[in-house]
C-alpha positions in Angstrom: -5.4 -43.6 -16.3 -8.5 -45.8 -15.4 -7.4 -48.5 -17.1 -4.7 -49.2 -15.1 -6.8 -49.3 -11.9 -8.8 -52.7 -11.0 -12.6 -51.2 -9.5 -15.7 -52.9 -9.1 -17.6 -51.0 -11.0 -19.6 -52.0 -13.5 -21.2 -50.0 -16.1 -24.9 -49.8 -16.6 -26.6 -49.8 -20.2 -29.0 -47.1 -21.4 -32.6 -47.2 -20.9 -34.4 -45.0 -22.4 -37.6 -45.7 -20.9 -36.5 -45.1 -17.5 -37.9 -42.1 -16.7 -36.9 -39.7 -13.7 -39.0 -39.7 -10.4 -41.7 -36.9 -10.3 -40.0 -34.6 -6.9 -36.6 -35.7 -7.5 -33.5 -33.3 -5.8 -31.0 -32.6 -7.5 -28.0 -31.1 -4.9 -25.6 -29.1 -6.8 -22.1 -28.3 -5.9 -21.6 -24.4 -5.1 -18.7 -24.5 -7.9 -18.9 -20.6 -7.5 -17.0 -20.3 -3.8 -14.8 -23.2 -4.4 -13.6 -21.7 -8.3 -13.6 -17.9 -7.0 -9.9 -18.6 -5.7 -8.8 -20.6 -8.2 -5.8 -19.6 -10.6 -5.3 -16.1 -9.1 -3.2 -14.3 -11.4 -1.0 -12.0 -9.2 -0.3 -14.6 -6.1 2.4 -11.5 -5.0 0.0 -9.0 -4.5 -2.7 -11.0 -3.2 -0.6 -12.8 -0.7 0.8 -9.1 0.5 -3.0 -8.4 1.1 -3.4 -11.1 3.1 -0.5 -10.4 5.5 -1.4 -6.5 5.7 -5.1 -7.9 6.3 -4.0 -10.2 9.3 -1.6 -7.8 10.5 -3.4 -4.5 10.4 -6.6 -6.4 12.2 -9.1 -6.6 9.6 -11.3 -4.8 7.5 -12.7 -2.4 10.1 -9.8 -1.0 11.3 -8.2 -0.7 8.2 -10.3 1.4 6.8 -10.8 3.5 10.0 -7.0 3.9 9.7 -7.0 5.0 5.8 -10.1 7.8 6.5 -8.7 9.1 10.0 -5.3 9.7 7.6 -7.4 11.5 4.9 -9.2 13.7 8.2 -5.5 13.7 9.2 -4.0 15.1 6.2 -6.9 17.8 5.7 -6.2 19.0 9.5 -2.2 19.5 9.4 -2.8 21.9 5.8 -5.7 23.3 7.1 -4.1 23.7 10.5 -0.9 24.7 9.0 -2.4 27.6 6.8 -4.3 29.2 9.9 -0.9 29.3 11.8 0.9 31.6 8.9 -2.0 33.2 8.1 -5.2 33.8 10.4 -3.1 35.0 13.5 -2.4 38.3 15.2 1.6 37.0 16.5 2.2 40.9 17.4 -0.7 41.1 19.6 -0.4 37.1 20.9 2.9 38.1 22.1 2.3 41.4 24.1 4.4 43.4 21.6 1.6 45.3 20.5 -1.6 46.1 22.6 -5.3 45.9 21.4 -6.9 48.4 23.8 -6.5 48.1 27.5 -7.6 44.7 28.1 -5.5 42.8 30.3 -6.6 39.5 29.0 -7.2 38.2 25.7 -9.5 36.2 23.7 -9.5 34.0 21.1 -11.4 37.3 18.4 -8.4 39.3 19.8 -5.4 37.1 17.8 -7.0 35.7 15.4 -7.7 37.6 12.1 -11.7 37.1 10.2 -12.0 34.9 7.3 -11.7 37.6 5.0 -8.8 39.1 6.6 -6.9 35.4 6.5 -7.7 34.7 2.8 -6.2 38.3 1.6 -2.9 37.1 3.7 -2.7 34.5 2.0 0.3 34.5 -0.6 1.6 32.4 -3.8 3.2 30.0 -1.0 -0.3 29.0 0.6 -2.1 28.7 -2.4 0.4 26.5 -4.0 0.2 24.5 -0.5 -3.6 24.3 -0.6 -3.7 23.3 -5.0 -1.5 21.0 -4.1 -2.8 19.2 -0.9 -5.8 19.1 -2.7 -5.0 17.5 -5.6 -2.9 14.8 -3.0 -5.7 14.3 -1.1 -8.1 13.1 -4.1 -5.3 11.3 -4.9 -5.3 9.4 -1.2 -9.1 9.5 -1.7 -9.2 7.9 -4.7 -6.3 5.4 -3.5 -8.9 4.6 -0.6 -12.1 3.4 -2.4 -9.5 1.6 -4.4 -8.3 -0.4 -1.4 -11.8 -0.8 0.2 -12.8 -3.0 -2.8 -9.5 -4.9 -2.6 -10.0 -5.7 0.6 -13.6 -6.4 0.9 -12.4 -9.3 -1.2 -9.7 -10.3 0.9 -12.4 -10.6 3.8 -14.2 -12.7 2.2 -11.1 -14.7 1.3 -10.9 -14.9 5.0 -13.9 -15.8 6.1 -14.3 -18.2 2.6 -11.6 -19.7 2.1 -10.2 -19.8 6.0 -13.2 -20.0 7.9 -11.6 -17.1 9.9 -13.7 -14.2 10.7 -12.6 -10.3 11.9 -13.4 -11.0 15.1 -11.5 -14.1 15.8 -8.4 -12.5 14.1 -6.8 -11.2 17.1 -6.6 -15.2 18.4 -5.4 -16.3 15.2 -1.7 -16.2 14.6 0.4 -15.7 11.0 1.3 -19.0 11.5 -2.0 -20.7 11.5 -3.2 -18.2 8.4 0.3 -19.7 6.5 -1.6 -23.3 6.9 -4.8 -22.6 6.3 -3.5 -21.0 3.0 -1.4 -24.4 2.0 -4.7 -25.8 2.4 -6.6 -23.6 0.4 -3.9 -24.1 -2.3 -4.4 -28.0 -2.1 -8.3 -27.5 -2.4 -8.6 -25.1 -4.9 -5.1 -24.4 -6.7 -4.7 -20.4 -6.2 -1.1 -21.3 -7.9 -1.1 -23.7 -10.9 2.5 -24.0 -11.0 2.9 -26.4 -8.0 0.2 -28.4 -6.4 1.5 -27.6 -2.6 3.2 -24.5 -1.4 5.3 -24.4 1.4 5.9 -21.6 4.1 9.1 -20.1 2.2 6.3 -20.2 -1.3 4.2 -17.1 0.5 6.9 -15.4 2.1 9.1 -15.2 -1.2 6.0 -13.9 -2.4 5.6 -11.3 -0.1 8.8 -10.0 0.1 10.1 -10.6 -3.4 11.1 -6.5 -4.1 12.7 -6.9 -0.5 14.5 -9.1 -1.0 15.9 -7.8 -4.2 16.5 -4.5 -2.3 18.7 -6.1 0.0 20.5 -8.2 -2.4 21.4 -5.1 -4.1 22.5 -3.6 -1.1 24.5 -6.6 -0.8 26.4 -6.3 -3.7 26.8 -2.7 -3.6 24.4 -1.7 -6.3 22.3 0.5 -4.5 24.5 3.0 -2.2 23.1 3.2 1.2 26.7 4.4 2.7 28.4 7.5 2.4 31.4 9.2 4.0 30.9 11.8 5.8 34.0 14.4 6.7 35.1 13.8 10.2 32.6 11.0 11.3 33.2 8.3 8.4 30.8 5.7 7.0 27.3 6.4 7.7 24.9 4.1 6.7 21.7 6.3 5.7 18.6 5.4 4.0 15.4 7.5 4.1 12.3 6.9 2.9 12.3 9.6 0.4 15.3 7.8 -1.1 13.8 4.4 -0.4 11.0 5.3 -2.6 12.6 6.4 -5.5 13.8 3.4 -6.0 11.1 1.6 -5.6 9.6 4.0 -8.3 12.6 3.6 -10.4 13.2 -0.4 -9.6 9.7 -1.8 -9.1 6.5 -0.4 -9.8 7.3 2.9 -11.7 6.1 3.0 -15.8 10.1 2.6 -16.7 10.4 -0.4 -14.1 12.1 -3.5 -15.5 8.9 -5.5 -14.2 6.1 -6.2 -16.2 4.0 -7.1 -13.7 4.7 -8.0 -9.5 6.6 -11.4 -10.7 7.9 -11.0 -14.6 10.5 -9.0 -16.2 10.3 -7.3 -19.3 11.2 -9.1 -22.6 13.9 -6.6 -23.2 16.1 -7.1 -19.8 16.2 -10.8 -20.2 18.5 -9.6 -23.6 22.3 -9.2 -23.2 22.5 -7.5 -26.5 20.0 -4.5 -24.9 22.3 -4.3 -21.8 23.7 -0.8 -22.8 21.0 0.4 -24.0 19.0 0.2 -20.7 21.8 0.8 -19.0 21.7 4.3 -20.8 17.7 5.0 -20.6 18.0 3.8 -16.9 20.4 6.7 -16.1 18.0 8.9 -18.2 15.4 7.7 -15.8 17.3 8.5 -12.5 18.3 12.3 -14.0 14.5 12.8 -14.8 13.2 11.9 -11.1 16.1 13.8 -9.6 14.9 16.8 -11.4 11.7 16.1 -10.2 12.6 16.0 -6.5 14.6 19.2 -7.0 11.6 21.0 -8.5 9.3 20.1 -5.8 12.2 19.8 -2.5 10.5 23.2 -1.0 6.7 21.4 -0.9 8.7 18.0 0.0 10.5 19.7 3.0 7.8 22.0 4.4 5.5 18.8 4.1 7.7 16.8 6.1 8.6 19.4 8.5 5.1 19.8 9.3 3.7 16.6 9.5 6.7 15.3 11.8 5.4 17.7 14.0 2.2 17.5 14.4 2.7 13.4 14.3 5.1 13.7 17.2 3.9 16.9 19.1 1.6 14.7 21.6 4.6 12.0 22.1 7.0 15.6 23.2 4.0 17.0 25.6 
């Protein structure tokens, strides 16, 4: 490619006397920070990150968010197993009298430790096993995302030059540009030299927009009749999430990763057959949700209202 370029320069010839100067600097690039972004593999999930990063206000405050939940969590089944278990209902509503006290304390409705823990039947336990093993699940989730996004701050304050406490005064917009800039400095995508706008947000929305272009086309069935009102449309996020578990990022997903299908769906010839172990998929999950509909209600029952208790006073 040189050759077809007129220069002035002029090549020098070997000396090998020449000798170098005694206190001589040598200044060397810091390759490290400018390769550290280069040729990320997953640009989806890392450019998800990014938004939640910008959106949810930084690394502070996300993290203060994800540990209050976990306090959150141990609270309503804590909270939850005091209510069936530790109190005195009879005596807290007058239909039975503890002496000839006229008031009553706190000791006169509530039940000792030991007393609580013999009331306790299959129903709590099974509550308790199983918040437990959730919340080491959240936990483990949590030191998880605090090491994903420690390095998404310092992709921020990096790569952008923006720091958590000028992110409140920095828009989505301006984080969009300073990423196409990025991408022209140090190629985080190797498969085009400039992204545009519509690049990221395909990226962060690609499982989205899928959802909705199945919804489109009537593959997913977020309508149903109901007698004597009609078509309802009705999604929950129960349902929502089973088929994102099913669709997307579940082990029988059709994805091999956030952006590549598995060899086998890009077949015709396998259509039927994945058609079939698809179905076989969506009986096994629905099974599952059957098995475990009495946690999955009393969970939700509870935690809708302790969430929205304060918003009612």
């Amino acid at each position: 490619m040189m050759g077809t370029f007129e220069t002035g320069y002029q090549q020098f010839g070997a000396d090998d006397n020449e000798e170098t100067p005694q206190g001589m600097i040598h200044i060397v690039p810091e390759s490290g920070k400018a390769t550290r972004w280069n040729h990320i593999v997953d640009l989806d999930n890392f450019f998800t990150r990014v938004y939640k990063y910008h959106q949810r206000h930084g690394f502070t405050c996300m993290m203060l968010q994800e540990v209050l939940e976990l306090f959150q969590f141990v609270f309503v089944v804590v909270f939850s197993i005091f209510l069936f278990n530790c109190v005195d209902y009879p005596v807290l509503f007058r239909d039975e009298v503890k002496g000839n006290k006229t008031k009553l304390t706190i000791s006169d409705v509530v039940f000792p430790a030991d007393v609580c823990v013999s009331h306790m039947g299959l129903t709590s336990w099974s509550i308790v096993v199983v918040g437990t093993i959730f919340w080491v699940l959240r936990a483990i989730k949590m030191v998880y995302h605090l090491f994903q996004y420690w390095d998404v701050k310092a992709f921020f304050e990096t790569a952008l030059k923006i720091s958590d406490t000028d992110l409140e005064n920095v828009t989505w917009h301006e984080v969009q540009k300073r990423l196409r800039e990025v991408q022209l400095e140090q190629q985080m995508c190797i498969h085009k030299r400039e992204l545009t706008e519509l690049d990221i947000y395909h990226r962060i929305l690609r499982f989205k927009n899928y959802m909705v272009a199945m919804v489109n086309k009537s593959l997913l069935p977020p309508r149903f009749k109901v007698p004597f009102i009609g078509e309802v449309v009705y999604l929950s996020h129960g349902l929502k999430y089973n088929i994102e578990l099913l669709l997307f990022w579940g082990p029988w997903s059709p994805f091999e990763n956030n952006w590549h299908l598995k060899e086998d769906f890009k077949k015709v010839s396998k259509r039927q057959e994945l058609a079939a172990a698809l179905a076989k998929n969506i009986t096994y999950v629905a099974l599952a949700n059957l098995l475990l509909s009495p946690i999955i209600m009393l969970w939700q029952i509870l935690y809708s209202f302790f969430s929205y208790a304060e918003v009612g006073n």
